[in-house]
N, C-alpha and C positions, 0 to 999 in steps of 0.2 A: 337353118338360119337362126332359130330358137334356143338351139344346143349351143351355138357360136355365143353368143349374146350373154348365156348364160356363163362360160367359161368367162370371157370379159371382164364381167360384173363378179363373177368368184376370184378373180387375179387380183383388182383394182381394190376389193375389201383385204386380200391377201397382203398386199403390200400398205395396205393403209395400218393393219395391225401391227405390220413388221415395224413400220416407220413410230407408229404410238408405243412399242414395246423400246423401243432403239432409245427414244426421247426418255422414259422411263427408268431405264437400265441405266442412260447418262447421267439423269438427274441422280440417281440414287446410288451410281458411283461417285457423285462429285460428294454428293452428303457426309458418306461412310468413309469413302478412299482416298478422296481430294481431289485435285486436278494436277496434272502431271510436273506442278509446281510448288505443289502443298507439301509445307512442313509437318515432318511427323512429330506428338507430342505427346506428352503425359497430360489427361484431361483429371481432375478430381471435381468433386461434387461438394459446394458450402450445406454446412451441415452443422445442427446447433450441438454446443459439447461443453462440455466442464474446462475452464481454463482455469491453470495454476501457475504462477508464474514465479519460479525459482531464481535464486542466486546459488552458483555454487563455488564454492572456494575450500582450499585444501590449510592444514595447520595440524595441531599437535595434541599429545592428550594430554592435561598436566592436572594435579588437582585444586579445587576451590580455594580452602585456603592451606599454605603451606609456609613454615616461619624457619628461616634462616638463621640457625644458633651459632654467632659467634661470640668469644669471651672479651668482655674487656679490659684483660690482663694478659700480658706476657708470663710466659710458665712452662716451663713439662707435666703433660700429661700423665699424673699419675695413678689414677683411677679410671676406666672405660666400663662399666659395667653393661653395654646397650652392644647390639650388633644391628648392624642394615636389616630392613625389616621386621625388626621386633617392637611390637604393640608396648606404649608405655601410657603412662596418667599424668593428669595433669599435679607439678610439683615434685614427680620424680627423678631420682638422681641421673643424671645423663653423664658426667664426666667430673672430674676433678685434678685441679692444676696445683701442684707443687707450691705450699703455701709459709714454704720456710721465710722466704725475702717479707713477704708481707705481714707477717706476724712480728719477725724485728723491728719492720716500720711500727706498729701498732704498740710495740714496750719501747721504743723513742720517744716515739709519741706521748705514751702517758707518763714517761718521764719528765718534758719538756711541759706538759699541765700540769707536773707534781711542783718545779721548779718554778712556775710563771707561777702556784698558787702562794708559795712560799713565798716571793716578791712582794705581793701584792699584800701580805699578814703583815710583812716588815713596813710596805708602803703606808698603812695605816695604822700602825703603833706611830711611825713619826709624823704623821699628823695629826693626831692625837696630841701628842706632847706639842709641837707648833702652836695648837689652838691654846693649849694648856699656858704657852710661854709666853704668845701675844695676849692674853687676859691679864695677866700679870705686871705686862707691858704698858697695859692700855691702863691698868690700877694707879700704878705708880708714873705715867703722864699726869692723868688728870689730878694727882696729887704734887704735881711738877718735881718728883724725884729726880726721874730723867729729860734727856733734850727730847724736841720733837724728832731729830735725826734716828736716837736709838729706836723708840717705835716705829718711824717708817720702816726700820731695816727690821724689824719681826715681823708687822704687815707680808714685806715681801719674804720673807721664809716660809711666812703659813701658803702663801701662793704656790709656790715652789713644790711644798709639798703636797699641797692639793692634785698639783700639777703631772706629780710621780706618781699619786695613787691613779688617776683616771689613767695613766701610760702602762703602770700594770695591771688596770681592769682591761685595756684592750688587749695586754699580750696574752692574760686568762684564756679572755675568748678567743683569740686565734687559735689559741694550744687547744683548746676543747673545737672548735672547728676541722682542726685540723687531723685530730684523735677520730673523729667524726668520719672523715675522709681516708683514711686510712683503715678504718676499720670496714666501711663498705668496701673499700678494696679487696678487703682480708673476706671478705664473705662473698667477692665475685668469681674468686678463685674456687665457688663448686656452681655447678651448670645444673639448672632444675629445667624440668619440660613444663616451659611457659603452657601447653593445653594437652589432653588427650589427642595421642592419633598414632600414626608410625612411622618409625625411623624411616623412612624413603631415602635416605640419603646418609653416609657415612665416610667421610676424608680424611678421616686422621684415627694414627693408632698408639697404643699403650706407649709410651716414653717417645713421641714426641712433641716436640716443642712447640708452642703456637703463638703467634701476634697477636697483642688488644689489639683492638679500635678506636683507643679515644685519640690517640692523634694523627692513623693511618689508616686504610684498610685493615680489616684483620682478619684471622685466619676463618675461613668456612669450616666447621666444625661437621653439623651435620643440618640435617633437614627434616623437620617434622611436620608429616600433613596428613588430612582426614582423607585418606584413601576410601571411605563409602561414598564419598560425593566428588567426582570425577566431571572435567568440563573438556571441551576441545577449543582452543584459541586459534582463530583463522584469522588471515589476514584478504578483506576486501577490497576488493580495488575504487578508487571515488565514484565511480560513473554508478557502483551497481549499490555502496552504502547509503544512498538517499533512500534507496529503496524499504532499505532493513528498518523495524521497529522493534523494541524491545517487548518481548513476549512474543516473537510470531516463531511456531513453531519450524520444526528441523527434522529433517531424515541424516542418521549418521551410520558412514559405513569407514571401521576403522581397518584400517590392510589388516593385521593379524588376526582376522574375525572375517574370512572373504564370504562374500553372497547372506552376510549379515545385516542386518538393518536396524537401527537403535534410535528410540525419540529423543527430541532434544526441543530445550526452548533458548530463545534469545535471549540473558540475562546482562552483558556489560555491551555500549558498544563506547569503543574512543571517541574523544572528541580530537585528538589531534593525531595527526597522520604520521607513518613510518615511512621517511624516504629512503628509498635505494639505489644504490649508481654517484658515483664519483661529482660528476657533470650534471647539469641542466639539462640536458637531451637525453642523457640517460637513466634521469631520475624516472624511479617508479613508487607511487603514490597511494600505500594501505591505509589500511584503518585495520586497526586489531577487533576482531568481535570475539566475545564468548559465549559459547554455547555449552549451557548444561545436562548431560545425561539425564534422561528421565529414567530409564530401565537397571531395575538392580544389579548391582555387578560387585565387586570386587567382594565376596565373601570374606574370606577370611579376616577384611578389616572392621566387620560387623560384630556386635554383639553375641555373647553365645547366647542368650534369648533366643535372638533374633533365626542362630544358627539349627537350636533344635527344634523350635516352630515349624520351621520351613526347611524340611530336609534338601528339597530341591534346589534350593538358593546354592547348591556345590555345583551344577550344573549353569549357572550365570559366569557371565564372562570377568576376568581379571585384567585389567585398563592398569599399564605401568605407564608412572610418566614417562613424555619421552614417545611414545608409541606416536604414526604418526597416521592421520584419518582425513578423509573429504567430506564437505554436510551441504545439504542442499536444505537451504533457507525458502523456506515457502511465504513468501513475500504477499502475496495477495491471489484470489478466485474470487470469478465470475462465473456463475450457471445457465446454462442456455443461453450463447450467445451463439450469433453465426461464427463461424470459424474456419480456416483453411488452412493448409500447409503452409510455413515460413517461406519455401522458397518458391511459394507461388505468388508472392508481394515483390515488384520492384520500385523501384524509381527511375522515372524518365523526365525528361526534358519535354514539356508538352507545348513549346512552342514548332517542336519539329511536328508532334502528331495534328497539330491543328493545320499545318501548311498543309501534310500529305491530306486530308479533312478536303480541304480548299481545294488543292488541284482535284483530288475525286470527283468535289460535286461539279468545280466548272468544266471538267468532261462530258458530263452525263448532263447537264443543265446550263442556265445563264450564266455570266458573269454574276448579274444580282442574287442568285438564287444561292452562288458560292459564299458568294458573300456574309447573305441570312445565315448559310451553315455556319460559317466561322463564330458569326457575331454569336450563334446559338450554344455553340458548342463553348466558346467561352464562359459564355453566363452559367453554364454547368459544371464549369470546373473550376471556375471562382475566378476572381478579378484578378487582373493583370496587372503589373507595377512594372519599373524601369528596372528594379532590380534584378541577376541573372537567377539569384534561389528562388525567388517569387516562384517561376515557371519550374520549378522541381517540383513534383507529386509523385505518393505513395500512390500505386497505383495495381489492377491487376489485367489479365486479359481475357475478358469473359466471352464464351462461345458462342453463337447465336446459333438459329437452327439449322444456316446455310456451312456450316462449318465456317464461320469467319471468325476471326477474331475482333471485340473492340476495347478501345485500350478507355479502363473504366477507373476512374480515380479513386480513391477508399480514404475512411478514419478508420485509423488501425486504435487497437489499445493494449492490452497487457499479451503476454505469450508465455508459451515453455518451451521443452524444446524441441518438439513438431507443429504445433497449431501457434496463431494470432488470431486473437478476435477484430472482428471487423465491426467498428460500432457504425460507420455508413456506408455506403454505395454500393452495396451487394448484398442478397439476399438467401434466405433458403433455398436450396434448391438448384440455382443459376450453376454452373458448368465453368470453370474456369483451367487456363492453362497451368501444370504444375511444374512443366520439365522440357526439355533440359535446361540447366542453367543456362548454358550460352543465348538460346534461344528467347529467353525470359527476361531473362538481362538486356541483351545485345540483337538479333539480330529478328525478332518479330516483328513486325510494325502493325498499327491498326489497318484492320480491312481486311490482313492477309490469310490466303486461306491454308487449312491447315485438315492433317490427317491423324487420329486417334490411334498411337501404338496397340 
């Protein structure tokens, strides 16, 4: 009867263990595995990090400064003494235009001031005699020789003549004006290199012919620019140029240089924008910035100093304009902030999560007790208004330890391009969902339970 009792009492703890093992294994399948309803998901961990938040945009390499040599005279070309890419100084001979036509102007010219001065020697020899005649005049008036008539009429001759000398003191000066003007012609007809640098650019050859400028376009000649100082002109789009400030530093990586990386700082940015697109809807909205090379580059447009100092300098990179490069403007960091993956931020409509909130709690409790939740859960997500953005929030969905999800509002702040910093409602440490997008986006909801890929 003893042995009976005792098997009994060995079954009854047998199965009481199975049954504590059974609750056990469910609970800790629901934890790890979820419940046969549970979305499976990418979990990451807020963790504090260096954030740096870029702008990047693609453009061109061109150099700092570079001067456009056209002539202001019409001519053939009959001097070139420069070829593309050849290092020149400032005040040296670059080209020279066929200076026959203007050199004739210039012995016209100083024909036309030899003739205007001869005028003007004759104009005052007869006024001269005029004043000599009216003295004379005015002698023998007051001696009443003559009528008052004849003196009036020598008064008005000495006028007359007065009158011809001042009309050729001004055709003098036109003629020396104009000798003036034709001789600067005559001296534009040779091309000096307005600064040191190098020819980067050459369109035109020996014996041909080129357009001034002064009353049309004229012909591009060539192009001289300081090839040691190299920049890349990007164009930004509006949303991301508030960002930029001048001096914030640049990583540059030009194509012809691949898995290269070059400094750069922000030295111009536009104030006015480059539209593109015909239309209004198709208009797209830049701003030109420049960013200047910091790392030595283009040698051979360096000093020879400079060149036997530093043998090494043959080994730096050569930047032709033209060449075309992407720079990632580092816009602003923060250190040790919390921080998570980008696409573990969405935005939801939290009038929907506070309903599903409500029916939750009035399941499981009172009408009043649902109620309290709503009212509570509002005061934590911030006040409600009539309007429908009001109820948008940045938001993420943080894990609790039941594998649930709650959908937890955040202040986001700056990013790059894996992390944002979270400046509130989530902390070090805390668990949040990263993935998949669908899920993140669209189809999670608070409360629901979920299982860790």
């Amino acid at each position: 009867m003893a042995k009976k009792k005792n098997r009994t009492r060995n079954l009854l703890i047998f199965v009481a263990v199975a049954v504590i093992l059974l609750v056990i294994l469910g609970l800790a399948g629901q934890r790890f595995f979820g419940g046969p309803n549970a979305e499976s998901v990418e979990i990451v961990t807020a963790q504090l990090r260096t954030v740096t938040q870029t702008v990047t945009a693609s453009g061109r390499v061109q150099p700092e400064v570079e001067i456009v040599i056209s002539p202001d005279v019409s001519g053939e070309i009959v001097q070139l003494p420069v070829v593309e890419g050849q290092q020149v100084r400032r005040g040296e001979l670059l080209a020279r235009i066929k200076p026959d036509y203007y050199e004739a102007q210039v012995e016209q010219a100083e024909a036309q001031l030899s003739q205007a001065k001869a005028n003007l020697s004759q104009r005052e020899a007869s006024l001269l005699l005029q004043e000599q005649t009216l003295e004379r005049q005015r002698q023998l008036y007051e001696a009443e020789v003559i009528p008052l008539e004849q003196y009036e009429q020598s008064k008005t001759q000495h006028k007359i003549a007065q009158t011809d000398l001042d009309a050729a003191t001004f055709n003098v000066e036109s003629a020396e004006a104009r000798l003036r003007e034709v001789k600067e012609q005559l001296s534009k007809t040779v091309l000096y290199a307005p600064m040191s640098g190098t020819v980067s650019q050459l369109d035109i050859e020996l014996g041909e012919r080129v357009t001034g400028n002064e009353l049309q376009a004229g012909t591009t000649v060539m192009k001289v620019a300081r090839l040691e100082q190299m920049e890349l002109e990007v164009e930004v789009s509006e949303n991301d140029v508030v960002n930029v400030m001048l001096g914030d530093t640049a990583s540059i990586e030009v194509d012809a240089y691949p898995e290269r990386y070059f400094k750069g700082v922000v030295t111009e940015i536009a104030n006015s924008a480059r539209l593109q697109g015909s239309t209004f809807q198709e208009q797209v909205t830049n701003f030109p910035v420049k960013i200047r090379i910091l790392d030595p580059h283009n040698p051979a447009a360096q000093s020879p100093g400079i060149l036997s100092e530093t043998p090494s300098i043959q080994d730096y990179p050569s930047f032709r304009p033209g060449m075309s490069g992407t720079v990632d403007i580092f816009t602003s960091t923060v250190a040790e902030v919390v921080a998570i993956p980008i696409q573990a931020v969405t935005v939801r409509d939290f009038r929907i999560i506070n309903r599903t909130r409500a029916r939750r709690a009035a399941t499981a409790n009172s009408e009043s007790d649902s109620t309290a939740a709503a009212d509570s859960n509002d005061s934590e997500i911030g006040s409600v208004s009539s309007s429908d953005e009001e109820y948008l929030r940045r938001m993420v969905f943080v894990v609790d330890d039941e594998m649930k999800v709650v959908a937890t509002a955040v202040e986001t702040g700056i990013s790059d391009d894996q992390y944002i910093e979270i400046k509130a409602g989530l902390e070090e440490g805390q668990r949040v969902v990263n993935g998949p997008y669908s899920a993140v986006s669209r189809e999670l909801s608070d409360g629901d339970l979920i299982k860790e890929r």
